[in-house]
N, C-alpha and C positions, 0 to 999 in steps of 0.2 A: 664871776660867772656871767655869761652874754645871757641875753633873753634866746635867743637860740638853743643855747645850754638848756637850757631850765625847759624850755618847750621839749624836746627831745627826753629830757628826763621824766618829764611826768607824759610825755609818749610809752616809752619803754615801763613805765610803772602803770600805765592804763593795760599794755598789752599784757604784763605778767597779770594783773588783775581778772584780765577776759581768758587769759588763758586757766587760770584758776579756776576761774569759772566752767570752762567747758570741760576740765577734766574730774570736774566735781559732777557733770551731767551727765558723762560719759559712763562716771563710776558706779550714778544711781541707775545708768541706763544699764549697764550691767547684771546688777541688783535684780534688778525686776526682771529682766531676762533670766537669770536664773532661779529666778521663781515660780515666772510662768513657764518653763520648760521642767520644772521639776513636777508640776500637777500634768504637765501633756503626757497624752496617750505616746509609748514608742513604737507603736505597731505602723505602719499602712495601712491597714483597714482602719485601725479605729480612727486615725488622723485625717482619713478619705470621708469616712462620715464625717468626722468632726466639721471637715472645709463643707461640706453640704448639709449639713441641719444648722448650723451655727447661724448660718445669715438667712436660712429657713424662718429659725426662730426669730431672730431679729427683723424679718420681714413683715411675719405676721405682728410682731409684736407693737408695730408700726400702725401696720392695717390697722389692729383694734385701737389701739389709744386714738388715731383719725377718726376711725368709725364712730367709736365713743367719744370724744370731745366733739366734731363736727356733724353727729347725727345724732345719736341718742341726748346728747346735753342739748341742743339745739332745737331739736324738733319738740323733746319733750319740752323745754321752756315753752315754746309759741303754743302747744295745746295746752296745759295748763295754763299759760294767759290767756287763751281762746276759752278754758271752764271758767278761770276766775271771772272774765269778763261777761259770762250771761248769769254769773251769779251776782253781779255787781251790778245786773241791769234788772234783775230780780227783787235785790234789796232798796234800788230807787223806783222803782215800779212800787212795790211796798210803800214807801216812805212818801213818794209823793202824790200819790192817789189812796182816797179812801175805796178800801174795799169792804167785803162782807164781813163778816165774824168766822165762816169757815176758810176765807181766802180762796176760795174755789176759782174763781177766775185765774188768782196767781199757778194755783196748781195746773189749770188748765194750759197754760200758755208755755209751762214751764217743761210738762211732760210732751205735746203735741208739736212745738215748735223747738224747743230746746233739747228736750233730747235728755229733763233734768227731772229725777222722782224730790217734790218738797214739799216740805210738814213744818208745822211749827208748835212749840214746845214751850211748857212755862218759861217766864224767866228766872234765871237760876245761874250760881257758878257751872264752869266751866267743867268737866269731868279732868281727870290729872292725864298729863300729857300721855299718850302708849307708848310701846316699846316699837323700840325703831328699826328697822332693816338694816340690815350691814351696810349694803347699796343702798343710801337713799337719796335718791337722784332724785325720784316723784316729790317725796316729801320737801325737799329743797325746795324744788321750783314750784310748789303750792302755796309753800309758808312766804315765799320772794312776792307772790304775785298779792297774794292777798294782802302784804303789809303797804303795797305797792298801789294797790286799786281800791281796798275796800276800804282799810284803814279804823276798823273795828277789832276787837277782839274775836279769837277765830280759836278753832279746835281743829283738830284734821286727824282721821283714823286710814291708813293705807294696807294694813294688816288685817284687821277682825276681817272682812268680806274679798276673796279673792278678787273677786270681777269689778267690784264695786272699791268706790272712793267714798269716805262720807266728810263732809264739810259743814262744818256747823259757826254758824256767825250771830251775834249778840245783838241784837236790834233794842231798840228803846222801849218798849214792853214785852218781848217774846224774845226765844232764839231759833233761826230758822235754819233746818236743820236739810240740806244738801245730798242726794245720792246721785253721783255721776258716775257713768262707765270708764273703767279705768282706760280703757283702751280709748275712748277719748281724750285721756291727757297724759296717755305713755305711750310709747314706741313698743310694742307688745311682741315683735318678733326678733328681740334678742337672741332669746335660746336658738334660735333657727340660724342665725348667723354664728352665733357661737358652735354649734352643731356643726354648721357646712364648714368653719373657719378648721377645727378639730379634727372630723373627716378628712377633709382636703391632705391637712397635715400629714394624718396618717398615711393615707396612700403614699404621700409623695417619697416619705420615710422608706417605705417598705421597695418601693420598686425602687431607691438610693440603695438600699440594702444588697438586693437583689442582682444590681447592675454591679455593683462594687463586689460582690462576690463573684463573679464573673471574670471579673477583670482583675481580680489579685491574686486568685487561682492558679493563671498560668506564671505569674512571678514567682511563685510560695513552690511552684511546681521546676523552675528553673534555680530556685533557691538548694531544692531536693540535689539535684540535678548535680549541680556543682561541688554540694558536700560528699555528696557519693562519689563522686571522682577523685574527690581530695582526699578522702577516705580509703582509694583506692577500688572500689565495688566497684559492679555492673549500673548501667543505667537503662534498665527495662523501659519498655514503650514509650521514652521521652521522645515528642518530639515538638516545632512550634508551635506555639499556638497562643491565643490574644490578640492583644492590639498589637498593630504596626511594628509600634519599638519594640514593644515586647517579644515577638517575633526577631526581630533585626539581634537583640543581645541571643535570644538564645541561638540562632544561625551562627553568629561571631563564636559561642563557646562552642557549638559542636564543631565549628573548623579547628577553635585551638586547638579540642582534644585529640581533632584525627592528626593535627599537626604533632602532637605531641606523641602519639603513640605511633607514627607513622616513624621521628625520631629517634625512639624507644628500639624498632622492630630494624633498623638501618644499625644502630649500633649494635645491637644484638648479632644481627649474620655477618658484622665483619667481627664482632669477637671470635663468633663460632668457627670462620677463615684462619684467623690469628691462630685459635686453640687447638685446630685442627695439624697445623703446620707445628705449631710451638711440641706441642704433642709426639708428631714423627721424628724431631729430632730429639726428644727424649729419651723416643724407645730405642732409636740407632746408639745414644751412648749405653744405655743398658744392656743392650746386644753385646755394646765392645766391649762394654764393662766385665761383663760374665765370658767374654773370651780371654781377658788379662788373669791373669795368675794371681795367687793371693799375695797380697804384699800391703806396708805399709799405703804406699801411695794407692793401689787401689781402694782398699778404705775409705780415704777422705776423697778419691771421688767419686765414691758413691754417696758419700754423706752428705755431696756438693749436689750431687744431681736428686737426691731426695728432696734437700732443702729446694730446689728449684722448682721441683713440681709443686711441694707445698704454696711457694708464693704464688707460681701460677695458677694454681686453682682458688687461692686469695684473690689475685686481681680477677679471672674472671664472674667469682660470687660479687665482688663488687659493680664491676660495670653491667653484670648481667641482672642485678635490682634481685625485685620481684616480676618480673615481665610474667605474664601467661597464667600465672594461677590466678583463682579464684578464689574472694571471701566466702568463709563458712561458719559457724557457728562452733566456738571451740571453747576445751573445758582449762581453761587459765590454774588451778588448780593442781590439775592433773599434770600442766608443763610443768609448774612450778616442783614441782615432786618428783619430776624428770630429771629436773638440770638438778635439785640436792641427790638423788641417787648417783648423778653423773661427778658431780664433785667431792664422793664419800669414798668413788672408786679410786678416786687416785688420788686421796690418803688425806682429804681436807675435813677439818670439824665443817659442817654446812648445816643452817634448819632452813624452815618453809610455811610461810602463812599466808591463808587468805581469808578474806573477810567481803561480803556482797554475795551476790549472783554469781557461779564461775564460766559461766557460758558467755562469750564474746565474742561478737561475728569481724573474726580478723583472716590474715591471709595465714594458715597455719605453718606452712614449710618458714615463709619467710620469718612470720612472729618468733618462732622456733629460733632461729637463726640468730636475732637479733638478740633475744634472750641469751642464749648460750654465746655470744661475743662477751657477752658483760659479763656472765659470769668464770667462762675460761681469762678474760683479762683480771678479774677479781684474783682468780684463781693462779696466776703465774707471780702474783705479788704478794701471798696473804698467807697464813695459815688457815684463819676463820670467813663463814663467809654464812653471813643473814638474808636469805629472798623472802620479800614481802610481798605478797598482792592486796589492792581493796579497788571494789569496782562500785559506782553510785549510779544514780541517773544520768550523770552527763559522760563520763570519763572511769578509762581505766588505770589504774597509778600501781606500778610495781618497781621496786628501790632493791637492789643489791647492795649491800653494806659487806664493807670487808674491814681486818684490821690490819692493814700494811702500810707500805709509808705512806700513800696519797700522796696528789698533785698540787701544787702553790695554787693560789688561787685563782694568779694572772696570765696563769695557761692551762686554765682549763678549757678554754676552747681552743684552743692550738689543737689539742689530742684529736681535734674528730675530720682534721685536715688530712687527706690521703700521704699514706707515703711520711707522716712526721713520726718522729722516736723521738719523745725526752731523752735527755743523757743522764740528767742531773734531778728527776724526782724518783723515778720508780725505774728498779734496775732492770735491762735491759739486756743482761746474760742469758735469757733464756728464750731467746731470740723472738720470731716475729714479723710479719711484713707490715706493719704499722699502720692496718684497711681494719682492724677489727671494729673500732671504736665508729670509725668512719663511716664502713657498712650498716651497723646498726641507729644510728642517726637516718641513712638513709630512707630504712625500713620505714622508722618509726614516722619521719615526716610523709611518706606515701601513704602511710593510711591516717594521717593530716594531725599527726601529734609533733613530738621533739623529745629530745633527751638532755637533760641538763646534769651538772656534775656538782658534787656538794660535799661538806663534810658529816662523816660518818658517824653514831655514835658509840659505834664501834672504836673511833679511833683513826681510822684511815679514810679512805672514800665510799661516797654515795653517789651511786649512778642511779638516777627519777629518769622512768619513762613514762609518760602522758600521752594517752591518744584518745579521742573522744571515743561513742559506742551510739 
């Protein structure tokens, strides 16, 4: 093997290496992604705040730690070395000059030029250290400065006297014992920046709030908008409104839907043309028909021209939808108790259950319609036939179960194509124009559900239809 060789090979074993490597980062980078999307808000609004208080917070959160590190630690150091410091020129004042026995002079220079109340005290231990502030900024840069400048034994109380500091330091026959204003060696309007920093926040919060309710309003309202369409319903008093885009998307849907029902109302009056013609020459073979004498062959064409009419008012229930009605509030129950009266009539075992609320704001003639396909197709293949209703918060779910042969599995969507007839699951002698199944899919996906096909417990087929409410 060349050095060539050997170069290339631990090439290609570097790059599987790196590539291991980024698919290992790739996987963690994953990871964390779905985990930080599993704690995220799914709304718009709350995501809308979220993008606006998030760097909110992290903004201030900035300000203060600067404010605090760069002013409040800062300034409060240099006035506490600025108290340590006239206490330190107190105690060499003391120490190098004889004074009185009351030290009146010290006291004097110390109140009138310094700005410091001082006493002196036997000598004696130290009192045990007090209890400390959570924050103790003061106390830090007191005990810093005095080990710093005085270099004595020292006591410090920052608690007992609000306004007041007391500093007490150990001299070689006394202890001389310190009141300074605290606000001489602290930055004293915290609370006021913490206040405006808080305040501030909150405003900005509420008019984020505020603005963002505004402006998710007309989406939530074109969200409406579109499920009621899909639904099938009216769409009362919508019209643009928001920002820009928001605007631009709802203009685009209200063209689809004139587009689409403009389509609807075009195939409609050429059905009505078609139906109108298909019709006359119906009634011209019925005219002839009842002039022919009775006979075998009259018979079967009437039986021809019956069957014709039937299919033709099949295909026009099909192309003709639901166009023109109107949703209403209806008792699902009460259908359901229709269609078993209707299939007891003609000779089938049938029950009927519901379970929910039975009121549903669906298109009645059509719901009707779609219902009674399922169950008259139930009904040409079965002896038995089970309707079920159950209606929740979201969706209304009613299953026709029969016990006859049922469909294979790998056509059961073939059935709801216009115009198809199995030959070979479900007999087909009793005739049909093969729109029932078709139609009511229609139905169901106009008012924005589906129908799926399933096996029965019955034994044969289940037809679920689903459509929200």
């Amino acid at each position: 093997m060349t050095s060539i060789d050997v170069g290339l090979a631990r090439l290609r074993s570097g790059l599987a290496v790196a590539r291991t490597g980024f698919e290992r980062i790739a996987e963690a980078w994953d990871y964390a992604s779905s985990i930080v999307k599993r704690f995220m808000p799914t709304g718009l609004y709350a995501r809308a705040l979220l993008i606006i208080i998030a760097p909110m917070v992290i903004l201030q959160s900035v300000i203060a730690f600067v404010i605090m590190e760069r002013h409040w630690n800062v300034v409060t150091q240099r006035l506490s070395a600025g108290v340590i410091a006239d206490v330190g020129a107190l105690v060499d004042v003391y120490r190098g000059y004889p004074q009185d026995n009351e030290q009146a002079q010290i006291r004097r220079i110390a109140q009138e030029r310094l700005g410091l109340a001082v006493d002196f005290l036997p000598l004696g231990d130290m009192p045990p250290p007090g209890p400390k502030p959570f924050f103790s900024l003061l106390d830090q840069a007191l005990s810093l400065e005095l080990r710093k400048q005085i270099k004595r034994p020292f006591w410090i109380d920052t608690v007992g006297r609000s306004a007041l500091v007391e500093i007490r330091v150990q001299l070689d026959n006394s202890v001389m014992r310190i009141f300074a204003p605290r606000s001489a060696a602290y930055v004293s309007n915290s609370e006021i920046f913490l206040l405006w920093m808080v305040g501030t926040s909150v405003v900005l919060i509420t008019v984020a709030i505020l603005f963002l309710r505004n402006q998710i309003r007309p989406i939530l309202r074109l969200a409406d908008a579109a499920e009621s369409f899909g639904k099938g319903r009216d769409l009362p008093n919508f019209r643009p409104r928001g920002a820009r885009e928001v605007r631009r998307a709802a203009l685009a849907f209200i063209e689809m839907k004139l587009r689409i029902e403009r389509a609807i109302e075009q195939r409609t009056a050429m059905l009505a043309g078609v139906s109108h013609d298909l019709r006359t020459i119906l009634t011209r073979f019925k005219l002839e028909l009842a002039l022919i004498g009775d006979g075998p062959d009259r018979d079967g064409m009437k039986k021809d021209v019956e069957e014709m009419e039937r299919m033709l008012e099949a295909y026009l229930a099909f192309a003709r939808g639901d166009m023109g009605e109107q949703s209403a509030p209806t008792d699902m129950a009460a259908f359901l108790q229709e269609l078993q009266a209707d299939a007891e009539r003609q000779g089938h075992k049938a029950s009927s259950e519901f379970h929910g609320s039975p009121v549903v704001t669906v298109k009645p003639a059509a719901f009707k319609r779609l219902l009674a396909n399922l169950v008259s197709n139930a009904a040409r293949h079965a002896p038995s036939i089970a309707i079920n209703g159950h209606r929740d918060h979201r969706c209304l779910t009613v299953t026709v179960d029969d016990d006859g042969p049922g469909i294979p599995a790998d056509k059961r969507e073939d059935v709801f194509k216009p115009f198809l007839r199995l030959d070979n699951a479900r007999n087909q002698d009793e005739g049909g124009s093969g729109l029932g199944l078709a139609i009511a899919r229609d139905i169901a996906r106009a008012h924005g559900g589906d129908i799926m096909l399933g096996d029965s417990p019955l034994g044969g087929l289940r037809a679920t239809v689903r459509v929200p409410v």
